[in-house]
Every structure is written in C-alpha cells, then in structure tokens.
LOPADREN-171508 format. One record per residue (C-alpha): x negated, y, z; chain; residue in three letters. Coordinates in steps of 0.5 Angstrom, whole numbers, padded with zeros to 4 digits. Each point is the difference from the previous one (the first is absolute). Layout:
N
X:X Y:Y Z:Z chain:A resn:ALA $
...
This chain:
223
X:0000 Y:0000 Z:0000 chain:A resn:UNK $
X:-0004 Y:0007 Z:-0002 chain:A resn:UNK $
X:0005 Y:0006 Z:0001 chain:A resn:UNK $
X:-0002 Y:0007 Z:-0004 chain:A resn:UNK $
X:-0004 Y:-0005 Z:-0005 chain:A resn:UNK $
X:0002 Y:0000 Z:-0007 chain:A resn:UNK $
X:0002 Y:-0007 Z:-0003 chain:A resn:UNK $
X:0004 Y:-0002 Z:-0006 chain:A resn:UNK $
X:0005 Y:-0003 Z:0004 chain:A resn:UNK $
X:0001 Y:0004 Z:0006 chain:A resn:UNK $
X:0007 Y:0003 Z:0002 chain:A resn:UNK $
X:-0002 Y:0008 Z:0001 chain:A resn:UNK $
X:0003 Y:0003 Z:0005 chain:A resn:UNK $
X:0000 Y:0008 Z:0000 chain:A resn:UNK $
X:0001 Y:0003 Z:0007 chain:A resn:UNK $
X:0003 Y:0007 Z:0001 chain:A resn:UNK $
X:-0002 Y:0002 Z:0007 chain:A resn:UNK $
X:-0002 Y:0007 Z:0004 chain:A resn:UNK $
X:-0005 Y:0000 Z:0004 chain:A resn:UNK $
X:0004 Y:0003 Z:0006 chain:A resn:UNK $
X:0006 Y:-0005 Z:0000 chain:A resn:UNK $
X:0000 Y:-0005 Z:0006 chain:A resn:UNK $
X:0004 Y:-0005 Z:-0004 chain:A resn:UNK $
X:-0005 Y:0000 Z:-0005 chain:A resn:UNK $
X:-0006 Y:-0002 Z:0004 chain:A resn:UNK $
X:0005 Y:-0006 Z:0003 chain:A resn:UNK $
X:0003 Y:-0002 Z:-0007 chain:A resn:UNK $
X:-0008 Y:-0001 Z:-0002 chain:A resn:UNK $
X:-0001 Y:-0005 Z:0005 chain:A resn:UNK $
X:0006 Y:-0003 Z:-0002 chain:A resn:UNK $
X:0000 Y:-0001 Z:-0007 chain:A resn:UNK $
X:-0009 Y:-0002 Z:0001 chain:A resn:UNK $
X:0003 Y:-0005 Z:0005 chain:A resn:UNK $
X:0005 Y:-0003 Z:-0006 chain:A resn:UNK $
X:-0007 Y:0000 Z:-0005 chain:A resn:UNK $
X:-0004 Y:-0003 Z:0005 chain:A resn:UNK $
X:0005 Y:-0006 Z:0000 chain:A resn:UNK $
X:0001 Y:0000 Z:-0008 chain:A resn:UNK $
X:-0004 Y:-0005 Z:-0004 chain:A resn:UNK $
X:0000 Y:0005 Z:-0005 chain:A resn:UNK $
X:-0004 Y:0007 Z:-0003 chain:A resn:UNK $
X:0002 Y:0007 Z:0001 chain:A resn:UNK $
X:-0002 Y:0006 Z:-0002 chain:A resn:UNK $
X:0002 Y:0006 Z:0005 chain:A resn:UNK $
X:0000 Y:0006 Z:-0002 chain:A resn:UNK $
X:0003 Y:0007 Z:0004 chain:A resn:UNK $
X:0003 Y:0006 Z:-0003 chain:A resn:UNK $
X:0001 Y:0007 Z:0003 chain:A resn:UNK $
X:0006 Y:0002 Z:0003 chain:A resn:UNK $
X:0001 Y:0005 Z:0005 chain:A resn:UNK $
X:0006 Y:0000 Z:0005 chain:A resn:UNK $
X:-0001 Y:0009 Z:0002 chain:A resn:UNK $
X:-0004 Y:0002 Z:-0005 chain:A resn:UNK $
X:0001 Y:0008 Z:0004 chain:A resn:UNK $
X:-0003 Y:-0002 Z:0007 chain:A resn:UNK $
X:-0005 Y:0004 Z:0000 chain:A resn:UNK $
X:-0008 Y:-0003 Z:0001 chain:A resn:UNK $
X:0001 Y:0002 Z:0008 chain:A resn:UNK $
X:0006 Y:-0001 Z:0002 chain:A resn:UNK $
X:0002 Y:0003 Z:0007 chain:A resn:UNK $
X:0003 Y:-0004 Z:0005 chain:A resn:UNK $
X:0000 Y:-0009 Z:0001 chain:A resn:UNK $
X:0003 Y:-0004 Z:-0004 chain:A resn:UNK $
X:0006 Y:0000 Z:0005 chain:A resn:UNK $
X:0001 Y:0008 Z:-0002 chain:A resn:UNK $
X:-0001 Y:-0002 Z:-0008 chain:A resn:UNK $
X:0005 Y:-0005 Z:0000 chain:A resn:UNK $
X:0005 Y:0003 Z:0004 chain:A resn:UNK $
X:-0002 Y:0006 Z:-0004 chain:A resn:UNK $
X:0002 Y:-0003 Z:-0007 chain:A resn:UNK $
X:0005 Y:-0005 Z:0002 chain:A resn:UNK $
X:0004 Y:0005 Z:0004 chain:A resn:UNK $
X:0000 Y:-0004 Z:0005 chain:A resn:UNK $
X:0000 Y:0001 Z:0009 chain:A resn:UNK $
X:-0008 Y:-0002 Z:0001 chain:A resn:UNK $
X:0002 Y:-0006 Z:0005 chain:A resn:UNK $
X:0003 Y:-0003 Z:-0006 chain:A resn:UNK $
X:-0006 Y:0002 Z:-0003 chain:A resn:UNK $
X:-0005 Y:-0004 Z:0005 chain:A resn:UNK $
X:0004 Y:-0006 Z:-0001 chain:A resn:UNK $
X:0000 Y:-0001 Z:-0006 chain:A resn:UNK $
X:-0008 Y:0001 Z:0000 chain:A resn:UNK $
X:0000 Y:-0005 Z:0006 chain:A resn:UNK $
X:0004 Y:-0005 Z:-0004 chain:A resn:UNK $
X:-0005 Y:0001 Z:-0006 chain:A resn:UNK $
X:-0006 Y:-0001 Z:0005 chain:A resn:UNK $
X:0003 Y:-0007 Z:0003 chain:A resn:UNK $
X:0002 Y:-0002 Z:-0007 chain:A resn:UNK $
X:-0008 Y:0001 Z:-0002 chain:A resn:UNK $
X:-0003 Y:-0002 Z:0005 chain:A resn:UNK $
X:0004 Y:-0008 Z:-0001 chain:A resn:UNK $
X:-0003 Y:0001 Z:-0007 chain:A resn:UNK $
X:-0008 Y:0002 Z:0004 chain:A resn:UNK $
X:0000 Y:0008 Z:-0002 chain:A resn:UNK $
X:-0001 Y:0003 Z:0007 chain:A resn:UNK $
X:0003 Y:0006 Z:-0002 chain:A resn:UNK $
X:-0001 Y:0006 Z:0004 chain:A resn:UNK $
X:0004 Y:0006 Z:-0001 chain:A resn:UNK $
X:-0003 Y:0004 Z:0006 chain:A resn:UNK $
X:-0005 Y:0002 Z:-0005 chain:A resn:UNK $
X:0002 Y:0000 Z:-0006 chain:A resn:UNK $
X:-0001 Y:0006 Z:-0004 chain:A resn:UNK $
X:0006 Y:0001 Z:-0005 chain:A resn:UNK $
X:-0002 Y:0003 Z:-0007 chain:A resn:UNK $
X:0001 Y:0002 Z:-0007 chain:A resn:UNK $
X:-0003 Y:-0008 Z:-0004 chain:A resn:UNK $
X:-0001 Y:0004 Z:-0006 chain:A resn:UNK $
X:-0007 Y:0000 Z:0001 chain:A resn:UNK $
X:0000 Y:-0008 Z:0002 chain:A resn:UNK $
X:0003 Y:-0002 Z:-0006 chain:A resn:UNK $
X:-0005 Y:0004 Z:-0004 chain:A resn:UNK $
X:-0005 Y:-0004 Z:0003 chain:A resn:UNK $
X:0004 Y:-0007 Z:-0001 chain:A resn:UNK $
X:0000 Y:0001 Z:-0007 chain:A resn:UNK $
X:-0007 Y:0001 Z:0000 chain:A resn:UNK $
X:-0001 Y:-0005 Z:0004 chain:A resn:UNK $
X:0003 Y:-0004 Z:-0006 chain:A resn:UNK $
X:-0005 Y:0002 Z:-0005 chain:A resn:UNK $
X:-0005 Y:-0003 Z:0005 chain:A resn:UNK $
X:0003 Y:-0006 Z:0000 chain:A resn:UNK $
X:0001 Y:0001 Z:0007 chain:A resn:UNK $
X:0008 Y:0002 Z:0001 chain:A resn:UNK $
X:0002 Y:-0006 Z:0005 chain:A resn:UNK $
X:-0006 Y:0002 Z:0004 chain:A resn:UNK $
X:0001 Y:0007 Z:0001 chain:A resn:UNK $
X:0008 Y:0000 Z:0001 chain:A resn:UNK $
X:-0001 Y:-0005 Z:0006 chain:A resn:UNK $
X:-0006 Y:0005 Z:0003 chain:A resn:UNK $
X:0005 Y:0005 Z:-0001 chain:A resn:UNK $
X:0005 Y:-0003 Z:0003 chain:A resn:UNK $
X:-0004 Y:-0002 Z:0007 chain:A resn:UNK $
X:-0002 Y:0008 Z:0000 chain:A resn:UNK $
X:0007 Y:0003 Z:0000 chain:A resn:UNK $
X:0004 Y:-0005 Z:0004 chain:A resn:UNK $
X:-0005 Y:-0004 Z:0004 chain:A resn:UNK $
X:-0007 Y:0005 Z:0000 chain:A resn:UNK $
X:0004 Y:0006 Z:0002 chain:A resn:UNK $
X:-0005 Y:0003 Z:-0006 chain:A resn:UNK $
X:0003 Y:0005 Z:-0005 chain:A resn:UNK $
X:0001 Y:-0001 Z:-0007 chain:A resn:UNK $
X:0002 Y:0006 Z:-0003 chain:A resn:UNK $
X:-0006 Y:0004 Z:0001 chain:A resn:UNK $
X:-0005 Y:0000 Z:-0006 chain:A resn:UNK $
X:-0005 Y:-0001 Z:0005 chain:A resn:UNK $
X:0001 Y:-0005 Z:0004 chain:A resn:UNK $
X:0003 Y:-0004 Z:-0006 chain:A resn:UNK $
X:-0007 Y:0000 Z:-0002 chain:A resn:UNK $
X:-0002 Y:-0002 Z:0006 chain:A resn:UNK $
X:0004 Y:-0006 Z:0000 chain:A resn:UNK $
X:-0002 Y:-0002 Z:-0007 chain:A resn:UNK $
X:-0007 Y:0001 Z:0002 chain:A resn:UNK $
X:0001 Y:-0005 Z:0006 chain:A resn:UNK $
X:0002 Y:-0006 Z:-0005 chain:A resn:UNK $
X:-0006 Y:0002 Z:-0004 chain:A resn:UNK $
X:0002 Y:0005 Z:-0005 chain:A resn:UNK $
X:-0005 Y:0005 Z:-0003 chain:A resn:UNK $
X:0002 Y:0007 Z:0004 chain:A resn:UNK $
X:-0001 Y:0005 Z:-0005 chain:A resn:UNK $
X:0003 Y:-0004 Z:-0005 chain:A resn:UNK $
X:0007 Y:0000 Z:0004 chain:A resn:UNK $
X:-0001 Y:0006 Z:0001 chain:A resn:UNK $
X:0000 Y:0002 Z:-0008 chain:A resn:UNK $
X:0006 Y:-0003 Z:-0001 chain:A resn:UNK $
X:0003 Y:0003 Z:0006 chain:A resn:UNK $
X:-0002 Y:0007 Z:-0002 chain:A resn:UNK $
X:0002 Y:-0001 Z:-0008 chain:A resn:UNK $
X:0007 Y:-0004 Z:0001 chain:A resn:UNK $
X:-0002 Y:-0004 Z:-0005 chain:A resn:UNK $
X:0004 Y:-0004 Z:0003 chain:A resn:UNK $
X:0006 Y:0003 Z:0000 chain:A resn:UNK $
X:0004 Y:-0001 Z:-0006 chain:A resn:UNK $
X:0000 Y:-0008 Z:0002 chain:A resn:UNK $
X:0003 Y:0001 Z:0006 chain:A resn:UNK $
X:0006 Y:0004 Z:-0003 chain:A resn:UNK $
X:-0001 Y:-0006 Z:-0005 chain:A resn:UNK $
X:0002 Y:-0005 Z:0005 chain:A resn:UNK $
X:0006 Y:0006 Z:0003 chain:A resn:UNK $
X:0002 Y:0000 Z:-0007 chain:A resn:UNK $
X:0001 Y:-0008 Z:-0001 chain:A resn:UNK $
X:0003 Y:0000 Z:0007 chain:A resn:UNK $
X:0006 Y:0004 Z:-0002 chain:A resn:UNK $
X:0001 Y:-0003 Z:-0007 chain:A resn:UNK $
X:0000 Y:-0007 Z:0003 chain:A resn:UNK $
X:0005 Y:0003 Z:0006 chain:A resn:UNK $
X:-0004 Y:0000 Z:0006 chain:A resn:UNK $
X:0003 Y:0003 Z:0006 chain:A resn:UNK $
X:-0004 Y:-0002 Z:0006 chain:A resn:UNK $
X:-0007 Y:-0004 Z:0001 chain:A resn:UNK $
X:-0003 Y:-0005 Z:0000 chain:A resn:UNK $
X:0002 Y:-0003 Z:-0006 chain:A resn:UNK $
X:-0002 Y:-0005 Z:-0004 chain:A resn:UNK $
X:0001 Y:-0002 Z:-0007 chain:A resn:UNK $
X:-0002 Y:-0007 Z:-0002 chain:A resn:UNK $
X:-0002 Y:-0003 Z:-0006 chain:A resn:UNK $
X:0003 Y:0007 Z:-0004 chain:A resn:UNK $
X:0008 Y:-0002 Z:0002 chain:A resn:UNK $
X:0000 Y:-0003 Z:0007 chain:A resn:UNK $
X:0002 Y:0006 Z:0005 chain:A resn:UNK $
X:-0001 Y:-0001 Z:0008 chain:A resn:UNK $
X:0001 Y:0006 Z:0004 chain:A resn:UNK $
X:-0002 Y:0001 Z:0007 chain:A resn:UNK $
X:-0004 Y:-0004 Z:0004 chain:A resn:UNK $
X:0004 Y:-0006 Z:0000 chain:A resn:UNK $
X:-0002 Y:-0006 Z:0003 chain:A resn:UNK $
X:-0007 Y:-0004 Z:-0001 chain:A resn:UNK $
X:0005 Y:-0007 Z:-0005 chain:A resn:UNK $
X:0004 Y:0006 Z:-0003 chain:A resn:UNK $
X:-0006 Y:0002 Z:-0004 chain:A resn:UNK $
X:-0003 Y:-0007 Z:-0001 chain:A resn:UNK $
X:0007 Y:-0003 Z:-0002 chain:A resn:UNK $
X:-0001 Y:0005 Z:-0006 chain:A resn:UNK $
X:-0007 Y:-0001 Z:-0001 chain:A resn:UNK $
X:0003 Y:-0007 Z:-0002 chain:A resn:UNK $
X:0005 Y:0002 Z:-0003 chain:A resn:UNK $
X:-0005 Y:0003 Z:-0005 chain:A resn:UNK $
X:-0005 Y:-0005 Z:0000 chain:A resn:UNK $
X:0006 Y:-0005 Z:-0003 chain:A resn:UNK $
X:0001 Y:0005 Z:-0005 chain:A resn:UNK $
X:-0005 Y:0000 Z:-0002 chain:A resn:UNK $
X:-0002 Y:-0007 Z:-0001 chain:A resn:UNK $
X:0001 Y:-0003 Z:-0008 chain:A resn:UNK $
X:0007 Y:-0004 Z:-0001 chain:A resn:UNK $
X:0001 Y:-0005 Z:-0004 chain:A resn:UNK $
C-alpha cells in the first residue's frame, strides 16, 4: 500500500480541507486508518478551501469568541461545541489544544500547501500544518512562522519565503475554490474518490474503506 505515489491503478482521492477546520485533522486520520486497512494503491492529493476567508491573520480573541462571534451563538454553547470537537479528536489520537490556538487567516498556508505539492512534499507539510494549528499552538497565518514550519521538515527558508513573497502560488489556490464550488462543495472535508464518489464530513473509518472497495471492484475488468 503507498498513498501519494502514482501508480496505474491507483484510486485518486482528491481531498478538499482547511488548515484550521478541526474536522479536518479528524476526518484525516479516519479515512489514513480505511487506506492503512485497504490491499490496495492511493493517490492522495489535497485541494484548498478556506472556510473564512475574511478572518484576519491575527484575530483578537480565543477561538471560543470567533466561534461564537461567526456562529451568533452564546459563548457557552460555543465552549461545548469545542469541547465536543476536542474529545471526538482525542478517540482519533490528536490532542487538540484550544487554550493555545491562534485563529487565523489560512491563505498564506495553503499557498505553501501548493508549494509544497510541487515539491512532491504536500501530505508531509498538510499533516505539519495541521499539528502546528491544533496540537503546537503555533500560528499558521504569518509568512514568518510559515517559513519556520517549513524549515522544520527541511525545506529551504529562502525558497518559501520567495513563494510567499511572490504569491506565485495564489492562482491554484483560487483554482482549487473555483473547482469546490463547481462541484457543490459547501463545507469541508470533503472527498472526492476516483472522480465520482463524493464523501463528506469526517465519517467513520468503514465508510471510507467501503467505498474505496466499492471503486477497486469497479474497477476490475469483467467478462
């Protein structure tokens, strides 16, 4: 089994997913545990959506006060839906920790996402990415400490910094918004297998590898 490496007869799964969307980090290690499980190639690839993309890069307040703030909703219901999301994550192994979390513009992030993809190194820098947000407590919005979480895995600082800088990168990302919208996508994650099977959310672990079955049987020539 080799995910992200391109083989004949590998089912693509392309993954739509912010860096700062819990259910995203959670949905992730749902659907690793239905490929770990499947006898069978996948090709991952992740595409940009940003759930608010008019946060500013340093918003004032916890994430209880953005939440309650974009939801209209009384901060105690705010806390418990956090808390909620936190014990959901932590059954999955991600020890979230929203005392520290620095909520944020994801722009910059998924600028680097794409860079990262020409690398060959996407899957590596969107599970960094995710473990700085939720578990690190470090911030992903600034072009600053991006470069510093690049250059933790072992990318070259002044080459993410000129993509940064240069927004070479840009285009794709409003590429991948552009291709959510066309195909309907409201909310993430959300993922699209094999070009036709549409999953939303972060279902369970069989739900996944029910449909990645599904497509390998489909996928096998009959008589």
């Amino acid at each position: 089994m080799r995910v992200g490496v391109w083989v004949s007869d590998a089912i693509k799964v392309d993954i739509w997913s912010d860096v700062q969307c819990p259910w995203c980090y959670i949905g992730k290690r749902k659907f690793e545990a239905a490929v770990a499980d499947f006898d069978g190639d996948v090709e991952v690839e992740y595409h940009s959506f940003e759930l608010a993309p008019d946060t500013p890069v340093d918003f004032e307040g916890t994430p209880v006060d953005y939440l309650s703030q974009r939801k209209g909703i009384d901060p105690a219901q705010a806390k418990e839906m956090i808390d909620r999301v936190t014990g959901i994550a932590a059954a999955v192994g991600l020890d979230y920790d929203y005392d520290h979390i620095h909520q944020t513009n994801t722009v910059l992030a998924h600028e680097l996402l794409h860079f990262a993809k020409s690398k060959g190194r996407q899957l590596e820098l969107k599970e960094r990415l995710l473990d700085a947000y939720f578990i690190r407590g470090e911030h992903v919005g600034r072009a600053e400490d991006l470069i510093e979480i690049a250059a933790s895995i072992g990318f070259d600082r002044a080459e993410v910094a000129e993509a940064l800088e240069s927004h070479r990168f840009l285009p794709d990302v409003k590429a991948d918004m552009a291709q959510a919208q066309a195909y309907g996508i409201q909310g993430v994650p959300f993922f699209v297998i094999d070009g036709k099977y549409g999953v939303s959310g972060a279902q369970e672990t069989e739900t996944f590898a029910n449909v990645l079955e599904e497509v390998r049987r489909e996928k096998v020539p009959h008589d």
